[in-house]
Rosetta silent file (secondary structure, phi, psi, omega in degrees, C-alpha in Angstrom):
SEQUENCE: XXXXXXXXXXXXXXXXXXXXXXXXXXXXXXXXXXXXXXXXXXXXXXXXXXXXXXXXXXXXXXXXXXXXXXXXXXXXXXXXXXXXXXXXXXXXXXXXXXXXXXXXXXXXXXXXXXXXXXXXXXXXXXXXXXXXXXXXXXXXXXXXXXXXXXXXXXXXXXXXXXXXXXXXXXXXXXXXXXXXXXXXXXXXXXXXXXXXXXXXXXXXXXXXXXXXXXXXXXXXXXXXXXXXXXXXXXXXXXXXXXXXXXXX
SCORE:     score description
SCORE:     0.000 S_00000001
   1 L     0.000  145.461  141.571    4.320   10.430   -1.246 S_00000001
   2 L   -75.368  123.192 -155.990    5.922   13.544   -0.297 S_00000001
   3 L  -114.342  131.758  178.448    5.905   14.577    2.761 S_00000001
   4 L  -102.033  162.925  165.161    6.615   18.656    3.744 S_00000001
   5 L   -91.726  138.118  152.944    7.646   19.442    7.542 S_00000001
   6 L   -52.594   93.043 -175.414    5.048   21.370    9.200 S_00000001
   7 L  -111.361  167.400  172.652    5.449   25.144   10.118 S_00000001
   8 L   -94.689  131.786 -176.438    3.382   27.477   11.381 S_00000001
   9 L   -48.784  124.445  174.919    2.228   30.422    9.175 S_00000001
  10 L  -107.961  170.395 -164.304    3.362   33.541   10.475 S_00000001
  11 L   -70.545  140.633  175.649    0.799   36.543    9.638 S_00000001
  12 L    92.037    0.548  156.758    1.705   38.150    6.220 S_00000001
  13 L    -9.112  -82.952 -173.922    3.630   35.064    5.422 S_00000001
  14 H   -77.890  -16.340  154.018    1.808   34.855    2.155 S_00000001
  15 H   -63.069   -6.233  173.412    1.610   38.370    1.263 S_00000001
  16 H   -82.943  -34.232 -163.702    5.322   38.098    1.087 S_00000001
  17 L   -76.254  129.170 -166.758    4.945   36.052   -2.345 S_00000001
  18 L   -75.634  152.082  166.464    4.832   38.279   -5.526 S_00000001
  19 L   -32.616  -58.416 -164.504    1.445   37.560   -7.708 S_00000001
  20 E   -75.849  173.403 -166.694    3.278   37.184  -10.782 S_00000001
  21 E  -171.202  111.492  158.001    5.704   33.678  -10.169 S_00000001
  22 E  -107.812  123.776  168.284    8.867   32.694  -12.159 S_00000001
  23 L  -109.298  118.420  153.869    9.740   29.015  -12.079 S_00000001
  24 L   -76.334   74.473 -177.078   12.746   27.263  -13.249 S_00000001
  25 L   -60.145   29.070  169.699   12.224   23.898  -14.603 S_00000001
  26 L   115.590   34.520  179.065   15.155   22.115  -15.139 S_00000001
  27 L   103.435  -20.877 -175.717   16.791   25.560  -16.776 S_00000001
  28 L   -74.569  143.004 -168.883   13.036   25.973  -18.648 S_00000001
  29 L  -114.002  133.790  163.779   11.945   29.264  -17.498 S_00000001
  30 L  -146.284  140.414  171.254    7.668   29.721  -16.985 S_00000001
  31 E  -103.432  149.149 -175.175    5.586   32.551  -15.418 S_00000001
  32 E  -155.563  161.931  158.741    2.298   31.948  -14.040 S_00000001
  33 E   -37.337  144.513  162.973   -0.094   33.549  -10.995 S_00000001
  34 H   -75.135  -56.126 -173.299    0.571   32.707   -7.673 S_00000001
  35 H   -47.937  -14.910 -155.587   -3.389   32.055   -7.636 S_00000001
  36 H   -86.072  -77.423 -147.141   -2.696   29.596  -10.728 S_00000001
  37 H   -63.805  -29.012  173.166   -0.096   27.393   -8.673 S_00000001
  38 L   -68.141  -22.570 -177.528   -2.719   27.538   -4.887 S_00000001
  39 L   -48.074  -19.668  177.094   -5.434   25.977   -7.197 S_00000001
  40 L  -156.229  110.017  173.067   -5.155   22.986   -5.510 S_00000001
  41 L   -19.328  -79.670 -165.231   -4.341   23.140   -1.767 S_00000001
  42 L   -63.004    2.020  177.515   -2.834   19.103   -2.140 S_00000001
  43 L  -120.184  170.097 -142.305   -0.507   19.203   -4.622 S_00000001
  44 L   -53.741  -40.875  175.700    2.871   20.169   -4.944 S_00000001
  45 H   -74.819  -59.617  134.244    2.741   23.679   -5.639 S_00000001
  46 H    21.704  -56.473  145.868   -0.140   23.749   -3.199 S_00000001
  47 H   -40.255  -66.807 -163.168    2.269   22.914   -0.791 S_00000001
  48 H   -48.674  -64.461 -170.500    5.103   24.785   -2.127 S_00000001
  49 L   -82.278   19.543 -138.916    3.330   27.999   -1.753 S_00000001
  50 L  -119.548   38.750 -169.188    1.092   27.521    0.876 S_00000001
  51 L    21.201   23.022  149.151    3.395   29.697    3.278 S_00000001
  52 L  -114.572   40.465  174.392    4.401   26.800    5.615 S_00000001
  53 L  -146.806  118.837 -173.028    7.448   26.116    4.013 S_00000001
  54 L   -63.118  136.864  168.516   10.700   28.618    3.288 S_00000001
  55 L  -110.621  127.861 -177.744   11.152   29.164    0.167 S_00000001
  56 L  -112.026  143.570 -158.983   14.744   30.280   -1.670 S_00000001
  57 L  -118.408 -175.631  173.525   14.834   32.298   -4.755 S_00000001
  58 L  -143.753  166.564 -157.330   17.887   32.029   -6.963 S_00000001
  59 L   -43.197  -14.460 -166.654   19.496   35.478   -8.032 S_00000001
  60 L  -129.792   23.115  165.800   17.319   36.605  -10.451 S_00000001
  61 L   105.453  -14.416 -167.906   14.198   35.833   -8.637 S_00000001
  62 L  -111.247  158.096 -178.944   12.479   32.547   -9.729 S_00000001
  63 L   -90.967  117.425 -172.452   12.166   29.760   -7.835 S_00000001
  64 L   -91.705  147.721 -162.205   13.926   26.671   -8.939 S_00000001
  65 L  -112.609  133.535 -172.094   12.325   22.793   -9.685 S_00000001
  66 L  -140.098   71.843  142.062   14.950   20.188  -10.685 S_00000001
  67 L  -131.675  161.373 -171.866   12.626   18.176  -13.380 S_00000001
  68 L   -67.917  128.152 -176.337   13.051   18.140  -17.046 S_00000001
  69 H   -89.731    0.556  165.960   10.697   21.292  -17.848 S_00000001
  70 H   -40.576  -19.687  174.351   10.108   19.654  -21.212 S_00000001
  71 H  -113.193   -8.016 -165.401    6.573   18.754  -20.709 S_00000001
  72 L   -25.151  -74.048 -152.268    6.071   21.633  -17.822 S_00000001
  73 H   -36.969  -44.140  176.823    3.315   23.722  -19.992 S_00000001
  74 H   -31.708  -75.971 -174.357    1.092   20.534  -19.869 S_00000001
  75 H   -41.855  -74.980 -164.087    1.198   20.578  -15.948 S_00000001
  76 H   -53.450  -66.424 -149.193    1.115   24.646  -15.949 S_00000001
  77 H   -63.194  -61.675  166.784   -1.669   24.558  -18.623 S_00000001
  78 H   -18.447  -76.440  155.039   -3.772   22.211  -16.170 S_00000001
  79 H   -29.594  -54.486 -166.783   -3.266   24.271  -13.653 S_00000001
  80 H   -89.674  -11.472 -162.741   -4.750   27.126  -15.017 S_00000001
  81 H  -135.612   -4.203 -167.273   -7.784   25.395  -16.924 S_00000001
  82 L    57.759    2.373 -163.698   -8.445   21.821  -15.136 S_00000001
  83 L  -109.696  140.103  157.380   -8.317   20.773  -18.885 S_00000001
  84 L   -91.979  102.382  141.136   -5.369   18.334  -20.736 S_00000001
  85 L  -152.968  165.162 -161.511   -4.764   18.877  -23.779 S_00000001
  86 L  -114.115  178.453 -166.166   -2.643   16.981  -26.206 S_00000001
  87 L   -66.604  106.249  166.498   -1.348   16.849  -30.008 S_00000001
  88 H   -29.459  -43.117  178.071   -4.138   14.951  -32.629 S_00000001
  89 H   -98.835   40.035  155.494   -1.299   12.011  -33.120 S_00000001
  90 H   -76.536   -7.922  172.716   -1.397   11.209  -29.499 S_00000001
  91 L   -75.402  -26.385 -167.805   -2.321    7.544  -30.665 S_00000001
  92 L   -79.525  -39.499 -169.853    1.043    7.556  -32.410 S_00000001
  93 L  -126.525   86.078  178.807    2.813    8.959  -29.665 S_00000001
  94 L   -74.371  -28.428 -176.167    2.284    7.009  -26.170 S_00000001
  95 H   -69.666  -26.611  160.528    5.426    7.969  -24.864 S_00000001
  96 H   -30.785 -105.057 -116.448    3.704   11.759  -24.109 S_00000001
  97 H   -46.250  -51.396 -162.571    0.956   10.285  -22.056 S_00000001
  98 H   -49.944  -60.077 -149.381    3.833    7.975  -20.065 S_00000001
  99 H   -57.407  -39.048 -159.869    6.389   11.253  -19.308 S_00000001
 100 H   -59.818  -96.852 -132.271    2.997   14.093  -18.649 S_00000001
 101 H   -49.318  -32.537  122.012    2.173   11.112  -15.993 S_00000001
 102 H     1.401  -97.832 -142.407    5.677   10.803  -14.582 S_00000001
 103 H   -56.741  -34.608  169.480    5.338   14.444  -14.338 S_00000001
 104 H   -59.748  -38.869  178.496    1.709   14.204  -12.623 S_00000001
 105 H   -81.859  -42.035  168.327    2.336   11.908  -10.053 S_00000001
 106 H   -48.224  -34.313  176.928    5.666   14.155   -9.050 S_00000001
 107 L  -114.253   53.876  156.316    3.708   16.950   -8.656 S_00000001
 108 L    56.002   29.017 -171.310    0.786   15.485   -7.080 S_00000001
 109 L  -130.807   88.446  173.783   -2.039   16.063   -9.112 S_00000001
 110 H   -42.643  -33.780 -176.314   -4.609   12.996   -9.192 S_00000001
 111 H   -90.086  -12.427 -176.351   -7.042   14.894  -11.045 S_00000001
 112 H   -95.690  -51.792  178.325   -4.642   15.464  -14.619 S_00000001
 113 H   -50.446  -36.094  177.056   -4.138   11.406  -14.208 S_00000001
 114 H   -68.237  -26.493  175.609   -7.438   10.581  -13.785 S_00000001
 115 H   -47.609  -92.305 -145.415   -7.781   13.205  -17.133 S_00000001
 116 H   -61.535  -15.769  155.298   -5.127   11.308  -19.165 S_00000001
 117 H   -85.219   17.731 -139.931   -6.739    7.927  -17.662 S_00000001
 118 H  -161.698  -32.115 -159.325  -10.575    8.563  -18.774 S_00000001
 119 H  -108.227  -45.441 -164.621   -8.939    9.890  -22.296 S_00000001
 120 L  -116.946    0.214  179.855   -6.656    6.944  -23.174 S_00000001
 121 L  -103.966   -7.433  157.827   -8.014    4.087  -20.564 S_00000001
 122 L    36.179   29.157  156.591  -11.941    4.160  -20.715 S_00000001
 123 L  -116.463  116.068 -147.781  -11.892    2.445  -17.621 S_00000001
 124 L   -67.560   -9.531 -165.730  -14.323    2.990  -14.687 S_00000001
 125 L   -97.175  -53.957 -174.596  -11.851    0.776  -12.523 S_00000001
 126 L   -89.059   -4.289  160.638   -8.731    2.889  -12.721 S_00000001
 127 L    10.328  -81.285 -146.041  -10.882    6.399  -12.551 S_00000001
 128 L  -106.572    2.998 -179.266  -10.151    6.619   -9.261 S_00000001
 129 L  -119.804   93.879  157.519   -6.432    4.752   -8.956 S_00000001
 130 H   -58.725  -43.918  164.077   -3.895    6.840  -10.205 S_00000001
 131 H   -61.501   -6.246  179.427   -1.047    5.198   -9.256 S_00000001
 132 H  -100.625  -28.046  146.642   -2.375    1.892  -10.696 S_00000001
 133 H   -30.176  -49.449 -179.609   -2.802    3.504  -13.770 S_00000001
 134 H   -78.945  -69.425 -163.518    0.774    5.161  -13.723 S_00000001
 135 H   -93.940    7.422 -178.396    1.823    1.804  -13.279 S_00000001
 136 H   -73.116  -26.165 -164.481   -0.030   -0.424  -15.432 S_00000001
 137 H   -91.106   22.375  150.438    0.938    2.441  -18.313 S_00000001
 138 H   -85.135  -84.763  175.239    4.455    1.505  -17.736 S_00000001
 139 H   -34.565  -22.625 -179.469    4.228   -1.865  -18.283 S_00000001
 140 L   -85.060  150.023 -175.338    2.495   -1.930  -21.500 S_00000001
 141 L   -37.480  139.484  147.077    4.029   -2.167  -24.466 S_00000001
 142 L   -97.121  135.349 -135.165    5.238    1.399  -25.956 S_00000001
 143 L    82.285   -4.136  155.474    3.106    2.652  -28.454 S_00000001
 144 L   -31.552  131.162  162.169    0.538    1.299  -27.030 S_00000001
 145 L  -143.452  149.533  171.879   -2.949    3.098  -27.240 S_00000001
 146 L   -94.815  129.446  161.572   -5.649    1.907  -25.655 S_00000001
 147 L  -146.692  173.848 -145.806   -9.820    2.133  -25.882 S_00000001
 148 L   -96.653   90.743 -175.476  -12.684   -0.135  -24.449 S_00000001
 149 L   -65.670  -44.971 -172.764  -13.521   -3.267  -26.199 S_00000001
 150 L  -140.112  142.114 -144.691  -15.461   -4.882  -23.264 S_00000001
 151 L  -150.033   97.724  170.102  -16.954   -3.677  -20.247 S_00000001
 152 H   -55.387  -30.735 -142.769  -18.655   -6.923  -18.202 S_00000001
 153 H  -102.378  -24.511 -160.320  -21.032   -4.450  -15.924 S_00000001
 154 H  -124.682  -18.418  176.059  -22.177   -3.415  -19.472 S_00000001
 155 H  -139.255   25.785  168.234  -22.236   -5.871  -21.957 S_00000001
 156 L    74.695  139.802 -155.197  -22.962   -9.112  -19.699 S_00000001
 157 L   -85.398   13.065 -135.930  -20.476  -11.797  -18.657 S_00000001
 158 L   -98.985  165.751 -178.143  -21.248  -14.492  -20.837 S_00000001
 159 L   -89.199   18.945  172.920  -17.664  -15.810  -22.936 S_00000001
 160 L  -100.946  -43.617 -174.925  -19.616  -15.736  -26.192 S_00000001
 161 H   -56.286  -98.805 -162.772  -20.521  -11.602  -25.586 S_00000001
 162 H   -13.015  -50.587 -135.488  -16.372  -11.548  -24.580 S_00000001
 163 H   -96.308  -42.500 -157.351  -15.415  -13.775  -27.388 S_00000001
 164 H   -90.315  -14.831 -177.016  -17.712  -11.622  -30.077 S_00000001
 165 H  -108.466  -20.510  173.691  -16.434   -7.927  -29.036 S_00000001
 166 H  -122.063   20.031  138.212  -12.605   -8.805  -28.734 S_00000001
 167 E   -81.222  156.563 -168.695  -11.870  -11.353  -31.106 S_00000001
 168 L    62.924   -1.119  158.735   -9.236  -10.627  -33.812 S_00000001
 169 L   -92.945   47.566  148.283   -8.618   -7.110  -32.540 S_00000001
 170 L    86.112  160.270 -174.724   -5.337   -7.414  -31.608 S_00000001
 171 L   -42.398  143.711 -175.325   -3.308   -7.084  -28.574 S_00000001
 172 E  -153.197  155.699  163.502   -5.514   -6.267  -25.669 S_00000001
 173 E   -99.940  179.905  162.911   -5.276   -6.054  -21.451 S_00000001
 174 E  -163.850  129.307 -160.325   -8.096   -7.164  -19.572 S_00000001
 175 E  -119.046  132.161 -157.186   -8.660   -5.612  -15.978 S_00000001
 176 E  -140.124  125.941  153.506  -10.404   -7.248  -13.146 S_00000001
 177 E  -104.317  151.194  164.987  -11.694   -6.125   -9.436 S_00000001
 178 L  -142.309  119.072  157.436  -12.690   -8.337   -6.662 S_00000001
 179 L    50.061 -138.801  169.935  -13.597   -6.787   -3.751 S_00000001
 180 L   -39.126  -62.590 -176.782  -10.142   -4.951   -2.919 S_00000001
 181 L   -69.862  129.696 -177.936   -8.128   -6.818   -5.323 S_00000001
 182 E  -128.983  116.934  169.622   -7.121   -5.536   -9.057 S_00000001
 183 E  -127.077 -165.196 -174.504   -5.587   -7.977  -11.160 S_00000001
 184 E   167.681 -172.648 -178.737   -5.528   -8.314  -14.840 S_00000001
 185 E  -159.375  148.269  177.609   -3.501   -9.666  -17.504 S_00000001
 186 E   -88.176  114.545  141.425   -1.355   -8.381  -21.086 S_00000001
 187 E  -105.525  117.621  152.844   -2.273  -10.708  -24.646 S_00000001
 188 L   -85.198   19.562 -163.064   -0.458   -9.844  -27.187 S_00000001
 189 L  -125.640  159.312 -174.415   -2.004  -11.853  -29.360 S_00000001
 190 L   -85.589  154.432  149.809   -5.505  -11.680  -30.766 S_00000001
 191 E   -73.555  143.818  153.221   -8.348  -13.771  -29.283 S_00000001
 192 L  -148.916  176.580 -177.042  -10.018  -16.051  -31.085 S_00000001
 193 L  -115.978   34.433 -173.966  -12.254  -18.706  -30.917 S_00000001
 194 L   -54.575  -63.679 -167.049  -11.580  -21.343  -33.800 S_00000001
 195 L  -114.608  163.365 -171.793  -10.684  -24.204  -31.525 S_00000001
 196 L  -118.473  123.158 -136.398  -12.215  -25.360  -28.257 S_00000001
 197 L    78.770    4.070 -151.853   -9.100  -25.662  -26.017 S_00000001
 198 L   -96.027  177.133  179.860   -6.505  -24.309  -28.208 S_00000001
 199 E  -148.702  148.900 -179.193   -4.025  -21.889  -27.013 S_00000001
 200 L  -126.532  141.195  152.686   -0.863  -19.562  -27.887 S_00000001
 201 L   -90.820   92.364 -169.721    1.845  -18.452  -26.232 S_00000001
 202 L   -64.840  134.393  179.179    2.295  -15.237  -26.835 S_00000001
 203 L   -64.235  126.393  149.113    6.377  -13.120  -26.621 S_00000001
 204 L    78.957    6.080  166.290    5.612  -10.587  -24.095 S_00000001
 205 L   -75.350  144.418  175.594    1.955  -11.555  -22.800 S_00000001
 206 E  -144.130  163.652  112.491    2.309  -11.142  -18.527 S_00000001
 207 E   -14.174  138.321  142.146    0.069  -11.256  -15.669 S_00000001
 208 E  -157.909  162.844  160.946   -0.271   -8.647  -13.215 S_00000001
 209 E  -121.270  119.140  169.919   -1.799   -7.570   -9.526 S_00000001
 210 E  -101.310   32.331  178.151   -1.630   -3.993   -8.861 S_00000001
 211 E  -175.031  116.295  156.485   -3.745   -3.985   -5.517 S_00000001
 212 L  -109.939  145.413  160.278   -4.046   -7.301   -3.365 S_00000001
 213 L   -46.930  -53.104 -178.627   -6.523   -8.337   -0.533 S_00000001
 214 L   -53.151  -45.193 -173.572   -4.638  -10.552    0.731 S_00000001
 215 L  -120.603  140.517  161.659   -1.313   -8.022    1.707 S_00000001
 216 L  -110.931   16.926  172.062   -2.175   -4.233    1.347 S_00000001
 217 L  -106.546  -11.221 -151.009    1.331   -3.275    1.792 S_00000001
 218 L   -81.906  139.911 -166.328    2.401   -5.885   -1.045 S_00000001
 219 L   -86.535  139.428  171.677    3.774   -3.576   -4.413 S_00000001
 220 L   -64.474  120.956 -127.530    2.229   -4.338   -7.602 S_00000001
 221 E   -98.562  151.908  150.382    3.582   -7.606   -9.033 S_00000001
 222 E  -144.969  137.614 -158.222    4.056   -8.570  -12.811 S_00000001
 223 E  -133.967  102.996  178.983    4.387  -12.208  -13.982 S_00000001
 224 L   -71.403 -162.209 -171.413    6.001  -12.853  -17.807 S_00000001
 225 L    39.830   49.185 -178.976    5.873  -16.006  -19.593 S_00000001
 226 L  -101.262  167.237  141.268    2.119  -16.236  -19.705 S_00000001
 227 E  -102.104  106.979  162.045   -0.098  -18.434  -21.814 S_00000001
 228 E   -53.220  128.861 -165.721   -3.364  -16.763  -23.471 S_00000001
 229 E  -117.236  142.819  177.377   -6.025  -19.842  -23.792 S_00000001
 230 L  -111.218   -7.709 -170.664   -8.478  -19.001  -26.718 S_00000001
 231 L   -39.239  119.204  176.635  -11.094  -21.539  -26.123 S_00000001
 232 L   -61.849  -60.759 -170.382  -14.807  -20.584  -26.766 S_00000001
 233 L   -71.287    4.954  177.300  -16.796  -22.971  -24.878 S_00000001
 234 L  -134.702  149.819  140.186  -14.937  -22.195  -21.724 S_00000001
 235 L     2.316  136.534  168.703  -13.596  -18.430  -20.100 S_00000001
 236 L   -59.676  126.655 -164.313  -11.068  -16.741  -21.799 S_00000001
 237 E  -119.700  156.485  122.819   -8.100  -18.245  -19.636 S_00000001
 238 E  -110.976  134.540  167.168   -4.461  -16.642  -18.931 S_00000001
 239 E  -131.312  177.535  170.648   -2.134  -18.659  -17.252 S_00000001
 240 E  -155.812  109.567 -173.644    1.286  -18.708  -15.783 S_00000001
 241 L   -61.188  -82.663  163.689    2.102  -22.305  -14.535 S_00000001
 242 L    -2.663  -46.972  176.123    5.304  -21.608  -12.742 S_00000001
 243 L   -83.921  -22.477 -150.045    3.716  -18.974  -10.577 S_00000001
 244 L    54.965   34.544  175.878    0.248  -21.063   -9.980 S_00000001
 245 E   -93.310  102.493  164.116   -1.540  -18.125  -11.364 S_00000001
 246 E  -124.571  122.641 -168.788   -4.743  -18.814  -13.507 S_00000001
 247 E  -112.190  131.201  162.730   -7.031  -15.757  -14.218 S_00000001
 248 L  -125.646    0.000    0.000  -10.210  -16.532  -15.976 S_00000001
């Protein structure tokens, strides 16, 4: 988090700030409203602008941000519309999604993550966790794109339902709450069900917890070396022996 120090507003504070606003992004020059950057009180600009913090101009008037303004318009567009949007070969191109969220979590805006997590993450679990999102979409593979094979709340728990909507399509995550705790696991490998026990070891399948019960201060965790168990007549298994982790 960022944290601003607290001042107190003196009257006319914000009546000092011109309407119009030029920002320097990392040398990137963009104008926008004053009203456009105050849309939302809790985020950075929010902050910025919220007359309880001095603000320095640089010679020719705009105020400067030292981030790459290469994605800025995204952010800026948000701002002014509540809406994301991106380039038709956004499946093709994952690394957008990663940097706009890099840029989203720096400037504090929970609502464009949950956007870009609802658009390429279909999941009802990470909605409402941006940061577990920002990091789960760092760990995954790049080039990754994601949509919703299986939904337990929706298409019933049984491992033959699992087994009949995600085998043979391919690399997949699978995301799990209990009570506090969100764990999950990476296969890079397809499921299947052929044999009853068999298993692969897949390069580059891992484990992870990004929210434990047990510690709430503990940072989310990732565990390599896993083995993806394909067996039908039992739970889809991952495990990683070493650690004593088995998720089924």
């Amino acid at each position: 988090e960022i944290g601003l120090p607290f001042m107190s507003r003196k009257e006319g504070d914000e009546a000092k700030l011109p309407r119009c606003i030029t920002l320097n992004v990392g040398g990137q020059r963009f104008c926008t409203s004053l009203q456009t950057l105050q849309v939302d009180p809790s985020s950075f600009f929010g902050a910025m602008f919220s007359g309880r913090v001095p603000l320095e101009t640089s010679d020719d008037g705009s105020y400067f941000i030292d981030r790459d303004g290469t994605h800025f318009r995204y952010i800026l567009n948000y701002l002014r519309t509540g809406k994301i949007i991106l380039p038709r070969d956004i499946t093709e191109d994952d690394v957008l999604v990663r940097e706009i969220s890099e840029e989203a979590e720096y400037y504090q805006l929970p609502g464009l993550l949950r956007a870009l997590s609802s658009s390429f993450m279909e999941s009802s679990i990470l909605e409402h966790l941006s940061s577990c999102y920002t990091t789960l979409l760092k760990w995954l593979p790049l080039g990754t794109h994601c949509h919703l094979l299986y939904r337990a709340s929706r298409d019933g728990f049984s491992n033959r339902k699992f087994h009949e909507l995600c085998d043979g399509k391919g690399a997949t995550y699978t995301l799990i709450r209990s009570g506090v705790s969100l764990f999950g696991g990476y296969n890079p490998c397809s499921w299947k069900s052929e044999r009853v026990g068999g298993h692969s070891s897949g390069v580059g399948a891992f484990l992870f917890v990004l929210a434990s019960g047990l510690n709430s201060l503990a940072p989310p965790s990732k565990f390599n070396n896993i083995t993806p168990i394909m067996a039908l007549s039992t739970s889809p298994i991952m495990a990683h022996l070493s650690a004593k982790m088995i998720f089924l």
